[in-house]
C-alpha positions as CSV (number, residue, x, y, z in Angstrom):
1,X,13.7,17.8,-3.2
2,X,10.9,17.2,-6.1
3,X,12.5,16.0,-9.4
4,X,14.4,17.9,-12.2
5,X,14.0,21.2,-10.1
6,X,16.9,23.7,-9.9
7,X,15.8,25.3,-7.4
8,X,16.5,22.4,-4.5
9,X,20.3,23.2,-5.2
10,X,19.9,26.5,-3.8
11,X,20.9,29.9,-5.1
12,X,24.2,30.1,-3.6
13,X,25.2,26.6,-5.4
14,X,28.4,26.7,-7.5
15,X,28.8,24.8,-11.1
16,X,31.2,21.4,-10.5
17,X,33.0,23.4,-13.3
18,X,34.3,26.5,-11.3
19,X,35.1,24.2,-8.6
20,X,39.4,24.0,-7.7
21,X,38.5,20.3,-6.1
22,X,36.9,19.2,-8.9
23,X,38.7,20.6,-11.9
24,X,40.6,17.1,-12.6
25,X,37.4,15.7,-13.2
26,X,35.9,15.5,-17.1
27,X,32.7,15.9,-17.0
28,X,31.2,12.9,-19.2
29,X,28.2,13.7,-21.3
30,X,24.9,11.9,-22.1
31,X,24.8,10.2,-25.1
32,X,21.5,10.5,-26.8
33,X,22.5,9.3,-30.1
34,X,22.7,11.1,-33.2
35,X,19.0,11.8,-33.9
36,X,16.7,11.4,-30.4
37,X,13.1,10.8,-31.1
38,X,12.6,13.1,-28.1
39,X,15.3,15.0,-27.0
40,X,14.6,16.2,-23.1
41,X,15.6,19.5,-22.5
42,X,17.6,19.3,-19.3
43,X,18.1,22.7,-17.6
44,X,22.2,23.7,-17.3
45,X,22.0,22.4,-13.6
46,X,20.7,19.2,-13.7
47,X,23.3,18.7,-16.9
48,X,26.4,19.5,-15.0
49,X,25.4,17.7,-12.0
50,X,24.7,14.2,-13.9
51,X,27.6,15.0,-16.5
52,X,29.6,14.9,-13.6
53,X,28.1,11.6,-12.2
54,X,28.6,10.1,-14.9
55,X,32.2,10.7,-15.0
56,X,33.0,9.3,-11.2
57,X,31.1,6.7,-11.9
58,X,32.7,5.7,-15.1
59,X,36.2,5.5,-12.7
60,X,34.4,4.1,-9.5
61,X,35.7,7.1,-7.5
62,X,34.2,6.7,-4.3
63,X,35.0,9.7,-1.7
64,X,33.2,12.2,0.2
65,X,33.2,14.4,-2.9
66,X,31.5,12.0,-4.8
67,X,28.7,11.3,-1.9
68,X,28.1,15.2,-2.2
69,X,27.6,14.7,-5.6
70,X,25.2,12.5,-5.3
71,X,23.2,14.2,-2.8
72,X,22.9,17.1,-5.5
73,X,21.9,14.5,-8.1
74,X,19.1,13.3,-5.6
75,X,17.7,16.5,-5.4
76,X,17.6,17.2,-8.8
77,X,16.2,13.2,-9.8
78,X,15.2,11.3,-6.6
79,X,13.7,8.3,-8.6
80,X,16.8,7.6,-10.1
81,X,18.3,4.1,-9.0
82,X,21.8,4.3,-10.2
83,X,22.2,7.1,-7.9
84,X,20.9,5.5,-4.9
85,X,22.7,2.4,-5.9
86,X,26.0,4.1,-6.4
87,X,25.2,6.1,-3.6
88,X,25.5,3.1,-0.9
89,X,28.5,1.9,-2.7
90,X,30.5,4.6,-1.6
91,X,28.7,4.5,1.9
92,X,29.6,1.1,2.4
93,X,33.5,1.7,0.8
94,X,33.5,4.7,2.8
95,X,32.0,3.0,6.4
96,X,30.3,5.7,6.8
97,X,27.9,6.3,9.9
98,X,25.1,4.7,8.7
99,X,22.7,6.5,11.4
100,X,23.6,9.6,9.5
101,X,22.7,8.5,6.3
102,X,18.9,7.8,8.0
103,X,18.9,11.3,9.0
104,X,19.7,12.0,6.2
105,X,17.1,9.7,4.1
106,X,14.2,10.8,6.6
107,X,14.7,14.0,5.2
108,X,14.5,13.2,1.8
109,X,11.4,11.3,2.9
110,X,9.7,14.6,4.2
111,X,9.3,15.7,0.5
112,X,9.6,12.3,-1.7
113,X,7.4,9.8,0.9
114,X,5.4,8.4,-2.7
115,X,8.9,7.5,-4.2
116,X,9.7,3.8,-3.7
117,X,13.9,4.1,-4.4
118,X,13.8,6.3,-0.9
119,X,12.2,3.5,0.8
120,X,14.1,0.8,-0.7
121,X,17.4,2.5,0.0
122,X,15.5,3.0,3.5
123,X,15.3,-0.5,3.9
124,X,19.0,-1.6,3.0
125,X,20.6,1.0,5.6
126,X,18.7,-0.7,7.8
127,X,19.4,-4.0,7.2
128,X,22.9,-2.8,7.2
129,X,22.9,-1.4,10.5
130,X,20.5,-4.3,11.8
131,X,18.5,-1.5,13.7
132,X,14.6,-0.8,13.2
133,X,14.3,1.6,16.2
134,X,13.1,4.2,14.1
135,X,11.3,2.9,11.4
136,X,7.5,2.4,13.2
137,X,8.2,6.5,14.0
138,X,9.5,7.4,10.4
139,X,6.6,5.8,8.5
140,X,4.6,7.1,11.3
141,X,5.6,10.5,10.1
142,X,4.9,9.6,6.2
143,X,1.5,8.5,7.1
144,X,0.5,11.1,9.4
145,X,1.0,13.4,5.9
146,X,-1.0,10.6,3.9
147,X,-2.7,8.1,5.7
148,X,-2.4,5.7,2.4
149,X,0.7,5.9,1.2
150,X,1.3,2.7,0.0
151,X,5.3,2.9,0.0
152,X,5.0,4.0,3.8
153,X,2.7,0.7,4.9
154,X,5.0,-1.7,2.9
155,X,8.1,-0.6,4.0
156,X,6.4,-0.7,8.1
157,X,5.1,-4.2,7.2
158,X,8.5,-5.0,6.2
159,X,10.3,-3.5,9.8
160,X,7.6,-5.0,11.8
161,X,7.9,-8.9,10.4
162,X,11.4,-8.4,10.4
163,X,11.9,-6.8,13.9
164,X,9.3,-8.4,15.5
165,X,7.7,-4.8,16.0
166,X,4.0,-6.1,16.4
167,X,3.1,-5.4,20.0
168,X,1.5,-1.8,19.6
169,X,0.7,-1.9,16.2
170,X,-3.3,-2.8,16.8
171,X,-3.3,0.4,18.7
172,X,-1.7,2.6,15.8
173,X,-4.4,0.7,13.3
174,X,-7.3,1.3,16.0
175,X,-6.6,5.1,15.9
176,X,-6.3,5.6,12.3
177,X,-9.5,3.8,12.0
178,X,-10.9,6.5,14.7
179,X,-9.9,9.4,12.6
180,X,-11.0,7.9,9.1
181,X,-13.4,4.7,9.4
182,X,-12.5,4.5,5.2
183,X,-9.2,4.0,5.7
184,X,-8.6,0.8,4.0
185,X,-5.0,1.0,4.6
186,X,-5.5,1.1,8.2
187,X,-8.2,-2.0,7.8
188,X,-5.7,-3.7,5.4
189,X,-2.8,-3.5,8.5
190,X,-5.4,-4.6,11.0
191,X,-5.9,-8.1,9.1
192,X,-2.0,-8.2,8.5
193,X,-1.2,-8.2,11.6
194,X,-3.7,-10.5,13.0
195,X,-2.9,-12.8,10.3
196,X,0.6,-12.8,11.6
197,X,-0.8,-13.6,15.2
198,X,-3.0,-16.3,13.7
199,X,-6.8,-15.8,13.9
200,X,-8.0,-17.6,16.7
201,X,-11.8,-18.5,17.4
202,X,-11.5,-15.7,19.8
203,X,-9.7,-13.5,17.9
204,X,-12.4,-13.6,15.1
205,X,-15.6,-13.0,17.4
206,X,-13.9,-10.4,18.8
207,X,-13.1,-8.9,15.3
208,X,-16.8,-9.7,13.6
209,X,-18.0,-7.3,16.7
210,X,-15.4,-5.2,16.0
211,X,-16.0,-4.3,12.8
212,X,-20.0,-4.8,13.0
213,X,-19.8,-1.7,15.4
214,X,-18.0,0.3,13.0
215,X,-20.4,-0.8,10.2
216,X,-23.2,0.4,12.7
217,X,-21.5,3.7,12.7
218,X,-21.0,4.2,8.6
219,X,-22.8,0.9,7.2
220,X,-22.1,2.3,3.5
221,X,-18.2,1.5,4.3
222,X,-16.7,-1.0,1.7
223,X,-13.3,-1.1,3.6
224,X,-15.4,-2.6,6.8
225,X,-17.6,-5.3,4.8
226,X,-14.4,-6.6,2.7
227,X,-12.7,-7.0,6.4
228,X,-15.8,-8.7,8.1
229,X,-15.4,-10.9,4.7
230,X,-11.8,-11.5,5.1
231,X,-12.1,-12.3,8.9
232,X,-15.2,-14.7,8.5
233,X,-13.3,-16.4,5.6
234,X,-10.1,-17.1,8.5
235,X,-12.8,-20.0,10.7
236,X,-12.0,-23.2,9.9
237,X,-14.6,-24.3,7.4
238,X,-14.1,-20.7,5.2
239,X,-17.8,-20.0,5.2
240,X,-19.5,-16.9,5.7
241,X,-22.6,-18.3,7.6
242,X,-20.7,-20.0,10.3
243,X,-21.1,-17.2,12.5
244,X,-24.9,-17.0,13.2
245,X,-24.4,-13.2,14.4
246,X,-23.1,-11.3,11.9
247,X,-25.8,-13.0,9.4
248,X,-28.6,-11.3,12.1
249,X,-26.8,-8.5,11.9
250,X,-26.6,-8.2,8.2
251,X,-30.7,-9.3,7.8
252,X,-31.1,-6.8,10.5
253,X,-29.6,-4.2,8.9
254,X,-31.7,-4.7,5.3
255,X,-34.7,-5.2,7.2
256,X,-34.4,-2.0,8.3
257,X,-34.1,-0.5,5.0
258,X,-30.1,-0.2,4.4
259,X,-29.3,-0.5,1.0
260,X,-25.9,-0.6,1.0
261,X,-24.0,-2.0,-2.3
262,X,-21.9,-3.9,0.2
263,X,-24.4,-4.9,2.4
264,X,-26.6,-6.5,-0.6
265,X,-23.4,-8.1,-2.1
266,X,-22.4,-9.7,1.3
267,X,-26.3,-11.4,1.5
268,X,-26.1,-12.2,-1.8
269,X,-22.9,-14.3,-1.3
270,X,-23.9,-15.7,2.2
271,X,-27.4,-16.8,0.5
272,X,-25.7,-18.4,-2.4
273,X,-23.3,-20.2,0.1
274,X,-26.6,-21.6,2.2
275,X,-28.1,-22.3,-1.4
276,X,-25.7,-24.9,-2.6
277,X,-24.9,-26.4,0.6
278,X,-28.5,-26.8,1.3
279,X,-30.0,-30.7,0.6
280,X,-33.4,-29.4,0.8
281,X,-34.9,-28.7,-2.9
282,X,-37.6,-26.2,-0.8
283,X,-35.4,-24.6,1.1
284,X,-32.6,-24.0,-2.0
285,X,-35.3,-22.2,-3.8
286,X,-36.2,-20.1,-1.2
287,X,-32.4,-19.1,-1.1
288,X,-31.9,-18.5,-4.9
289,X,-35.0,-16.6,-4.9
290,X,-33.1,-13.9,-2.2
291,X,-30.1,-14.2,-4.3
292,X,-32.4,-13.1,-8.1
293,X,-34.1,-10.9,-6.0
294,X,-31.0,-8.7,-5.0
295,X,-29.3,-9.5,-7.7
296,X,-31.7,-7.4,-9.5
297,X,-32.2,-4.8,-7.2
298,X,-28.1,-3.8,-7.1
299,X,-28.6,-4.1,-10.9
300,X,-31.8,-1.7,-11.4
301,X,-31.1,0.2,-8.4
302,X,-28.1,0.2,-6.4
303,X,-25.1,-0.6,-8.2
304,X,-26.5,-0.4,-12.0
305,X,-23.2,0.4,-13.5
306,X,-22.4,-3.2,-12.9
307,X,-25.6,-4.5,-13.5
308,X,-24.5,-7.3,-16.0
309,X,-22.5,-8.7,-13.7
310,X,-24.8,-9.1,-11.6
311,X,-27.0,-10.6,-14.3
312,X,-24.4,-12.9,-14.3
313,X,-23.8,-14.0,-10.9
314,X,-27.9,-15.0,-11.0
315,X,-27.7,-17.0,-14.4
316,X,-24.7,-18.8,-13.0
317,X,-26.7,-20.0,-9.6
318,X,-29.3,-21.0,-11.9
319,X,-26.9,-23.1,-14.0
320,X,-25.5,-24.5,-11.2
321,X,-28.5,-25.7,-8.9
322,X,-29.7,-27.0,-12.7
323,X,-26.8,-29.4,-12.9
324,X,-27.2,-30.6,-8.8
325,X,-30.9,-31.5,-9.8
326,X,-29.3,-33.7,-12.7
């Protein structure tokens, strides 16, 4: 069912013009205008069939002829919205069986899962029918073929807020993370629906050792760190030193000679954070001297390609522990 391909239609397919059932139909043709900058050159096929569509939809026909019709226009364009749009029109004048019509989209969804009009018109037979049952399995399918296809996580974030599908979900996340500890879709889900739950105290200490283990296992793993960022930033004062083990963890770690981007950005912000909440004009220079120090060695080492910004991020501590002296 890819785009603009003949092909999808089958060889034994017959042109809408040497059909008896659809000879009191004028076909209507696109207008381009007189002289088209760029002039597509559509194959015979995919001519007929939307020269066709045009002309039921130009008379609002809506029958089983015409849903056919679209079908065949969906496998020639399945991004195309007036389609899908006209398509549930006639569905819906029809009342047609709905469950069908996802059988029918989960299909489409086996070759198109990166195109958002599948999903959307996913989404409004569902809400038509008022039944999710098989939306955690469907996406489950989509993202068993790409664990990151964005369309698939929205449209399961979507059917699990909606549905009230959270209770196994942790588990799903927890397994993708198992097979692919980078998966920052999977991370991304985790922290949606724990957010939904409401982070706890309890549910963040559980989490910071949650995802410290995993940074034990891959500690150069950006998904992780922005996570154990994200979670620390859920306590109720927001700061990233309120949890005294994960800031031995992370000393522990460049102690003992890590080097990670992530890791040195993560000290450099927690430093920064003790720096300017610090009263003590000894112990604040002791803090921005960490934060110059790894600010230059991510610049002339570890993450040069960025190394004016962090340039930057040391000349703004600078400027502002100058104005708290003032």
């Amino acid at each position: 069912m890819s785009d603009s391909s003949d092909e999808d239609l089958g060889s034994d397919w017959i042109p809408y013009s040497s059909r008896n059932d659809w000879a009191d139909v004028v076909p209507l043709e696109q207008d381009d205008g007189e002289n088209p900058i760029v002039a597509i050159a559509y194959s015979s096929k995919f001519r007929e069939v939307f020269d066709y569509f045009r002309a039921i939809l130009a008379k609002q026909e809506k029958s089983l002829r015409a849903l056919d019709l679209t079908s065949d226009a969906l496998r020639l364009n399945t991004s195309n919205y007036t389609v899908w749009q006209y398509r549930r029109e006639i569905l819906n004048e029809l009342k047609s069986d709905l469950k069908k019509e996802l059988d029918y989209i989960c299909e489409v969804i086996r070759e198109n899962a990166k195109n958002y009009q599948v999903w959307h018109h996913r989404r409004v037979i569902v809400e038509m029918l008022n039944d999710a049952s098989q939306e955690l399995a469907v996406t489950q399918m989509a993202l068993e073929a790409d664990a990151k296809n964005y369309h698939a996580w929205q449209h399961r974030q979507w059917a699990i807020q909606k549905y009230d599908l959270y209770e196994n979900e942790l588990n799903f996340v927890d397994r993708l993370i198992a097979d692919d500890i980078r998966n920052n879709s999977a991370w991304n889900q985790r922290f949606f629906i724990l957010k939904s739950y409401g982070f706890t105290t309890d549910v963040i200490q559980r989490e910071l050792h949650y995802t410290m283990n995993r940074i034990r296992v891959v500690k150069n793993n950006e998904s992780a760190w922005n996570y154990l960022i994200g979670v620390l930033r859920q306590s109720d004062t927001g700061e990233l030193n309120h949890f005294p083990e994960v800031i031995e963890f992370s000393e522990e770690l460049y102690n003992a000679g890590n080097r990670s981007p992530f890791l040195l950005s993560f000290l450099i912000d927690l430093y920064q954070e003790q720096c300017l909440r610090n009263e003590c004009a000894e112990e604040r220079d002791v803090l921005a001297r960490k934060v110059y120090g790894l600010c230059d060695e991510l610049a002339k080492k570890h993450d040069h390609i960025r190394r004016k910004y962090w340039g930057y991020i040391a000349d703004k501590l600078k400027e502002e522990l100058n104005e708290k002296k003032q």
